[in-house]
Backbone as ProteinMPNN parsed JSONL, in Angstrom:
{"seq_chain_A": "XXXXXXXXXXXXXXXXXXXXXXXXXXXXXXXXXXXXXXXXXXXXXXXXXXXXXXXXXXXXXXXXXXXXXXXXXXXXXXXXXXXXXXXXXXXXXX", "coords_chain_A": {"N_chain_A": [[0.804, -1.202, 0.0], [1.917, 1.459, 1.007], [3.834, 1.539, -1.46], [2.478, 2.2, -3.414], [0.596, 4.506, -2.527], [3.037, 6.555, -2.275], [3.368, 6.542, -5.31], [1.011, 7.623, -5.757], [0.775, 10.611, -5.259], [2.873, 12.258, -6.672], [1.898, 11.253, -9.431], [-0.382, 12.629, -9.307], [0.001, 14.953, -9.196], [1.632, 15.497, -11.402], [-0.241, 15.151, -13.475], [-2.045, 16.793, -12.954], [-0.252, 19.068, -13.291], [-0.327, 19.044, -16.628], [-2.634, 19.136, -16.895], [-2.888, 22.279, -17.099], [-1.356, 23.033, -18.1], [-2.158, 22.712, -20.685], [-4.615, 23.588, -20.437], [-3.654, 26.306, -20.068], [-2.962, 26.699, -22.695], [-5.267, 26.477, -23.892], [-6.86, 28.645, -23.715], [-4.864, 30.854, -24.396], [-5.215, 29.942, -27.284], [-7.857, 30.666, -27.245], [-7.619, 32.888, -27.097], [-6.218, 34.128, -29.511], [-8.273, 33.532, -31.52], [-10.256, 35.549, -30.971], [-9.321, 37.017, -31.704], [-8.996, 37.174, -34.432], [-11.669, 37.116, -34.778], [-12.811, 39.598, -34.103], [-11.028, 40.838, -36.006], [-11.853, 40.104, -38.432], [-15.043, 40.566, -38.338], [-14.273, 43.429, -38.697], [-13.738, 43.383, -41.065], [-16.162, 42.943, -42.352], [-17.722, 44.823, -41.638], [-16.621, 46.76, -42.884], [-16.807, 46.268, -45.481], [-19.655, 45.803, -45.218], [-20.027, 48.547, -45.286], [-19.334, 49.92, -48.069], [-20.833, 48.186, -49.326], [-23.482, 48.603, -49.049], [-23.125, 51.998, -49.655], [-22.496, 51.189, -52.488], [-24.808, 50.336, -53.317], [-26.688, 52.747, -53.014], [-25.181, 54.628, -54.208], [-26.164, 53.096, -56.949], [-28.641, 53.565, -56.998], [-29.315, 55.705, -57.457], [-28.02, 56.587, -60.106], [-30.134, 54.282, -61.351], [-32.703, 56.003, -60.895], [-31.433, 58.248, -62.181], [-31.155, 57.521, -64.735], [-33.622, 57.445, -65.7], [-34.949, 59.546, -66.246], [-35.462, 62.39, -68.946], [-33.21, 64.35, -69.568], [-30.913, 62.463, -68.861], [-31.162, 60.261, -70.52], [-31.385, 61.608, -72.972], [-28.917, 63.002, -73.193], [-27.302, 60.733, -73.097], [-27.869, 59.542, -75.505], [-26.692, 61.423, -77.028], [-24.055, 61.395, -76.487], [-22.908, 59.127, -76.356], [-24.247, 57.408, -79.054], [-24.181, 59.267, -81.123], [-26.789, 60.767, -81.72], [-29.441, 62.711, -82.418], [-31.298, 65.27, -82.441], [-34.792, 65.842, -84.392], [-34.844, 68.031, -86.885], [-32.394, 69.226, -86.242], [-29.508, 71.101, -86.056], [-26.381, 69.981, -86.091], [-22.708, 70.493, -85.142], [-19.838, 69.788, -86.106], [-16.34, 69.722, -85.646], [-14.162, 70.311, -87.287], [-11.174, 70.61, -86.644], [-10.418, 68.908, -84.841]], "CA_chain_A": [[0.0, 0.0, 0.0], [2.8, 2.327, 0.821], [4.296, 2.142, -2.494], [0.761, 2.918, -4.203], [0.058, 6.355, -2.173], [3.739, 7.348, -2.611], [3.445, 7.108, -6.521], [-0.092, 8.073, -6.746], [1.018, 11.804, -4.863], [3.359, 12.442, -8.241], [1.446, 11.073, -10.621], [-1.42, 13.745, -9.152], [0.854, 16.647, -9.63], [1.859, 15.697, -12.99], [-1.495, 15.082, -14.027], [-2.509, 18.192, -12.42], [0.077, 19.987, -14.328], [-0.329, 19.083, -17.504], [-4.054, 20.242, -16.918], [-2.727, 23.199, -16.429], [-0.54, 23.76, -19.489], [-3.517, 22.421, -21.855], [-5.774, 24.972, -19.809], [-3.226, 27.604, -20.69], [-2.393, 26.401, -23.851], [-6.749, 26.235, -24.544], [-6.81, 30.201, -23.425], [-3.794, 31.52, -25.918], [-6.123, 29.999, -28.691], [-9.062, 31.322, -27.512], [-7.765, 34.968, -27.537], [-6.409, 34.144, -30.862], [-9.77, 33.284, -31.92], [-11.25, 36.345, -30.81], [-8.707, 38.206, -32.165], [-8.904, 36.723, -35.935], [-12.969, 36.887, -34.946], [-12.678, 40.665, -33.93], [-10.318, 40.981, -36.93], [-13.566, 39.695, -39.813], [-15.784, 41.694, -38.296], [-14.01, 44.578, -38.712], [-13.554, 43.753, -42.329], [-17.137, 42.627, -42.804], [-18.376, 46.29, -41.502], [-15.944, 48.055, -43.8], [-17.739, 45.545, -46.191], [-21.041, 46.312, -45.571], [-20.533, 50.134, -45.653], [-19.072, 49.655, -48.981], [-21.931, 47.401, -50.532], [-24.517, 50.167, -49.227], [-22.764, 52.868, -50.57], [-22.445, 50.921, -53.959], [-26.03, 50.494, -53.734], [-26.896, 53.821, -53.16], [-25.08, 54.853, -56.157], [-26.739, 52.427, -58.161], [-30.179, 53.311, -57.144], [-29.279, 57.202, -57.911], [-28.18, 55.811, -61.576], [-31.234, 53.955, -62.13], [-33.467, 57.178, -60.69], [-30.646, 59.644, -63.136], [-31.267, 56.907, -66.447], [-35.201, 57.482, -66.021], [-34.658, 60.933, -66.577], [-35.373, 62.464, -70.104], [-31.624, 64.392, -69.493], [-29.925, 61.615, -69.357], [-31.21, 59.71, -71.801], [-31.164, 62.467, -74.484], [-26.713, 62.777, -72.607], [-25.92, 59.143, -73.553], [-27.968, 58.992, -77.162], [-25.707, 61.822, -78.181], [-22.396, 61.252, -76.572], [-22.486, 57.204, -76.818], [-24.906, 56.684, -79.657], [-24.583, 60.243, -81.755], [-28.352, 60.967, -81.932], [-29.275, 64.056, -82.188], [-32.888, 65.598, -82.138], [-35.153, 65.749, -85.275], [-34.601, 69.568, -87.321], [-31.111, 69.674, -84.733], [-28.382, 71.387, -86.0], [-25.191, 69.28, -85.004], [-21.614, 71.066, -85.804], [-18.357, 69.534, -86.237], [-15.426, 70.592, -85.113], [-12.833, 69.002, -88.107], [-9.686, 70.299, -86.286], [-9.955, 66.98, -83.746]], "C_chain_A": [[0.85, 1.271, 0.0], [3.179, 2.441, -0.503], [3.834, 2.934, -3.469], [0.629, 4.282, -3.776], [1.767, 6.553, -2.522], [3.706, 7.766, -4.477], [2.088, 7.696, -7.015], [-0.408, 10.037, -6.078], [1.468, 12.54, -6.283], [2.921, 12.463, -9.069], [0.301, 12.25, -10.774], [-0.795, 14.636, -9.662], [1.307, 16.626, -10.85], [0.639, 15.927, -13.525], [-2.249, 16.481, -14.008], [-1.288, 19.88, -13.016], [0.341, 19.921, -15.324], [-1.683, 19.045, -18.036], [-3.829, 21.562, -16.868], [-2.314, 24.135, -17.502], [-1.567, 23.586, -20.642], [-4.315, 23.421, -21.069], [-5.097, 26.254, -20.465], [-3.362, 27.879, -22.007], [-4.026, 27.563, -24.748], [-7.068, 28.288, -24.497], [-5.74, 31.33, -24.282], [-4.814, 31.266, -26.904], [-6.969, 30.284, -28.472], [-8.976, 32.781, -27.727], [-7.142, 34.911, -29.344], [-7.067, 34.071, -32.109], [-10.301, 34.246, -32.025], [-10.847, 37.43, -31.25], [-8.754, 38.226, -33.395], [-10.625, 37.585, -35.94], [-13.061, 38.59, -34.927], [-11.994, 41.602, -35.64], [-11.502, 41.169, -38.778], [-14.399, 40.039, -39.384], [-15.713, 42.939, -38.609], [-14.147, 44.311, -40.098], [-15.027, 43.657, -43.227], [-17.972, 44.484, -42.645], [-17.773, 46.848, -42.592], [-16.807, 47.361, -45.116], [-18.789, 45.976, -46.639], [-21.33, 47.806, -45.711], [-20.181, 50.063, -47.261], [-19.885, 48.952, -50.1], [-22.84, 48.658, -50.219], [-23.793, 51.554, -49.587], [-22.618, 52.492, -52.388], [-24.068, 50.889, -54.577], [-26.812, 51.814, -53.645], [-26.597, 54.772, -54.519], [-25.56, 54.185, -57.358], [-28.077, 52.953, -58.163], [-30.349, 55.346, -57.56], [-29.152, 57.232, -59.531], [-29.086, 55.684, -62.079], [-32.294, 55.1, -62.278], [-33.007, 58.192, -61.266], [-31.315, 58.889, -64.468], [-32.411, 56.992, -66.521], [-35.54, 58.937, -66.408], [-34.455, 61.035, -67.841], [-34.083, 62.831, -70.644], [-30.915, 63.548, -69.922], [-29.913, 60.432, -70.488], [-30.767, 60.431, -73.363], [-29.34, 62.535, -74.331], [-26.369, 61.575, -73.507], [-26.394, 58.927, -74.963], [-27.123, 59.762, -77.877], [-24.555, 61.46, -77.581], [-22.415, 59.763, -77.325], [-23.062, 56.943, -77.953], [-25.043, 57.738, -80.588], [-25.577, 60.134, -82.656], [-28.123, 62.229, -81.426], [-31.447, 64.479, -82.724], [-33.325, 66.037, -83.994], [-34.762, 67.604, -85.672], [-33.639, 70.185, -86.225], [-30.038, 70.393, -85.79], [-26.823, 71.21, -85.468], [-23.894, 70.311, -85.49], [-20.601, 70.526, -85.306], [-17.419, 70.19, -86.336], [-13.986, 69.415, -86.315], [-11.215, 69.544, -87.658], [-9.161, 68.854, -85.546], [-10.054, 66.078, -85.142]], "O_chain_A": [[0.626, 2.129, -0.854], [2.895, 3.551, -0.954], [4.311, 3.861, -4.125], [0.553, 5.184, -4.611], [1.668, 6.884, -3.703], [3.933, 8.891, -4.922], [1.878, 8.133, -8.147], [-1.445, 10.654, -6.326], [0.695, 13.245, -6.931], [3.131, 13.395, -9.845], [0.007, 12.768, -11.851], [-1.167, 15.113, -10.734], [1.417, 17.69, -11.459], [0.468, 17.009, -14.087], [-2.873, 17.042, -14.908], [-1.485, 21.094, -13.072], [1.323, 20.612, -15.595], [-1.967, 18.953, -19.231], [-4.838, 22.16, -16.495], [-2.61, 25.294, -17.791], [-1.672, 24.475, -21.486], [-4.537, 24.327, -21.871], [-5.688, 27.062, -21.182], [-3.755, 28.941, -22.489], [-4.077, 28.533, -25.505], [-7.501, 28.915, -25.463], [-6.036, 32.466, -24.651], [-5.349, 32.244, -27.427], [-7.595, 30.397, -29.526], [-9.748, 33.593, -28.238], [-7.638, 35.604, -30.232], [-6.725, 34.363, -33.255], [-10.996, 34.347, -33.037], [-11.441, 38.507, -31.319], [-8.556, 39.358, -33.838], [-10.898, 38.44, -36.783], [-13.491, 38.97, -36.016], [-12.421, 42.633, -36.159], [-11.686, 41.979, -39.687], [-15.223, 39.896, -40.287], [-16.709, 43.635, -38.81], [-14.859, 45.191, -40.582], [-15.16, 44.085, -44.374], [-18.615, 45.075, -43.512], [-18.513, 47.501, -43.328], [-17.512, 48.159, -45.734], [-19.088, 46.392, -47.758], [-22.391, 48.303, -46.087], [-21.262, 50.23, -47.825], [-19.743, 49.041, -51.32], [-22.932, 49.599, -51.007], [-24.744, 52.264, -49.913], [-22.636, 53.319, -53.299], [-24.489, 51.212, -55.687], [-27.761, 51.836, -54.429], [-27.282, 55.328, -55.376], [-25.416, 54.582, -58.514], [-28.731, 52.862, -59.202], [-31.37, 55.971, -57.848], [-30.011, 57.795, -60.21], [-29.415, 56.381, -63.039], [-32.803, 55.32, -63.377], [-33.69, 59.213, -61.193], [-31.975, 59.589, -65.236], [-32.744, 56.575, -67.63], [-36.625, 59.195, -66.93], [-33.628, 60.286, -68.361], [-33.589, 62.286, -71.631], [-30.319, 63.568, -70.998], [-28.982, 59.9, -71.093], [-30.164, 60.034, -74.36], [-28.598, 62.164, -75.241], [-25.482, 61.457, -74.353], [-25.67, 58.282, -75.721], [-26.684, 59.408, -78.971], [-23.782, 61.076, -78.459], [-22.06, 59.422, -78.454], [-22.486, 55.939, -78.372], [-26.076, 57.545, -81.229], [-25.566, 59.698, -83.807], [-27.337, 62.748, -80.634], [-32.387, 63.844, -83.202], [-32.46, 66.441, -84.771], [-34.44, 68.353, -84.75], [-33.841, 71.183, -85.533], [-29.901, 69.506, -86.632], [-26.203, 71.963, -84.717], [-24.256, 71.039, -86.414], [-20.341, 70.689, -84.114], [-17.414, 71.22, -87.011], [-13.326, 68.39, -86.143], [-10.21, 69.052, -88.17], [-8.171, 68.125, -85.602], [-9.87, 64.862, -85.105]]}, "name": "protein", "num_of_chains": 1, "seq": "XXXXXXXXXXXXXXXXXXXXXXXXXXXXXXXXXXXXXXXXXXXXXXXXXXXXXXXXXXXXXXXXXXXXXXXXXXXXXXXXXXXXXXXXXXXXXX"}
């Protein structure tokens, strides 16, 4: 019996510290976790301001291209149209 309780004192304290170092160990990776996790949030906000601002400009677009302005803008630059009895003038130095 003696030999039993002297090795089962040791074997506690090992056991009991190599709970100890896996406890630590488990706590380093959890702040590294929260720091990656902290990390993709941040990039998901910069994210989502970035999609609503893209959509904002899109929905100003679609509400500018319904506009007679800009339609009559892009048939003459992009599509040179020009209005019925219009007077266009060329410039033949360019």
């Amino acid at each position: 019996m003696k030999i039993k309780s002297k090795l089962l004192i040791p074997m506690f304290i090992i056991a009991l510290i190599i709970w100890v170092i896996v406890l630590i160990k488990q706590q380093v990776n959890i702040a590294q976790y929260q720091e990656e996790i902290d990390d993709l949030s941040a990039k998901i906000e910069v994210a989502q301001e970035e999609l609503n601002q893209n959509k904002q400009n899109l929905e100003e677009e679609i509400n500018k291209s319904n506009s007679l302005e800009y339609i009559e803008k892009v048939a003459r630059e992009k599509l040179g149209m020009y209005l019925q009895n219009e007077r266009v003038y060329v410039d033949s130095n360019n």
